[in-house]
C-alpha positions in Angstrom: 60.9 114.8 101.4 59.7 111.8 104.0 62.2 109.8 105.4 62.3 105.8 103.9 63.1 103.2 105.8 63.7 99.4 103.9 63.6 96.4 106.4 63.5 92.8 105.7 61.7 90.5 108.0 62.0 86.8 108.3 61.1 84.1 110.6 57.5 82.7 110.2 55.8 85.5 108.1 54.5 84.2 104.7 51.7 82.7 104.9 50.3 84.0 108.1 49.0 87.5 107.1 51.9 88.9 107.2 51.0 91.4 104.5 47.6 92.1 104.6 48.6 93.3 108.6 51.1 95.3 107.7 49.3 97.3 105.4 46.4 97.7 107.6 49.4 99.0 110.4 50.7 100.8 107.4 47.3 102.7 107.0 47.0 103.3 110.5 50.2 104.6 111.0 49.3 107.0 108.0 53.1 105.9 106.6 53.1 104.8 102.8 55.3 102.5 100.7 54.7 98.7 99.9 55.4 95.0 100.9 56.4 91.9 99.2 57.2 88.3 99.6 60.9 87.5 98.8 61.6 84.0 97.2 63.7 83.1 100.2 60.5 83.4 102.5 61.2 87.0 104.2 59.1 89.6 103.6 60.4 93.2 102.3 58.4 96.2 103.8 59.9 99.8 102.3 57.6 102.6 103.7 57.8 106.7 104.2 56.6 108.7 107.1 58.4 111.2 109.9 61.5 109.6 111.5 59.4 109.3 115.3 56.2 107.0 112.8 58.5 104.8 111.4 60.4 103.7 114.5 56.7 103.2 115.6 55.8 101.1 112.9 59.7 99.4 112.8 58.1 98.2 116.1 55.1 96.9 115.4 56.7 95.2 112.5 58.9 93.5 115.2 55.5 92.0 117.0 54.2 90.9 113.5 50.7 89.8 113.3 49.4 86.6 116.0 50.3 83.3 114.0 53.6 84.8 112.5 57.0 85.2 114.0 59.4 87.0 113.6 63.3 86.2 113.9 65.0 88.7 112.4 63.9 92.2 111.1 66.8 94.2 109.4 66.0 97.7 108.6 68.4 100.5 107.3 67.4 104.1 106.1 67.5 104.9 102.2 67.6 108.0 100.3 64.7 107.9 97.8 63.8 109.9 95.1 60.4 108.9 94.6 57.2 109.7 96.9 55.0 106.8 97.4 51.1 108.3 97.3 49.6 105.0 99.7 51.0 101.7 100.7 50.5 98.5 98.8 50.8 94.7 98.9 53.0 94.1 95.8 53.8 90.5 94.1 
């Protein structure tokens, strides 16, 4: 069973890509999951992957794509019962 890891960012990240980059880092990190837009204007990212990936990606979610930024990004580990098969930009 993959580790999950459930982190919302916020700061400057809808409207600015936010998504569409983190499922292209999502795919190159080979991790799988989804991310949404809140209400409140952070953005929730839950992905799966090996513990050493997803501090990786954790990471890169901390840089955030070029016109975002990011101010906070809280992330805690989850136990999950379902396997995500790819990652996804949800609504």
């Amino acid at each position: 069973m993959p580790k999950t890891l459930n982190c919302l960012v916020s700061g400057r990240v809808q409207g600015v890509n936010f998504r569409s980059w983190t499922k292209r880092q999502a795919d190159s990190y080979g991790v799988t999951g989804w991310v949404r837009n809140l209400p409140d204007g952070r953005v929730e990212v839950e992905v799966q992957g090996e513990d050493q990936v997803l501090d990786a990606f954790r990471e890169q979610l901390y840089q955030g794509p070029p016109a975002s930024r990011v101010d906070n990004l809280e992330c805690e580990w989850s136990d999950q019962d379902k396997v995500y098969k790819s990652f996804e930009v949800t609504f």
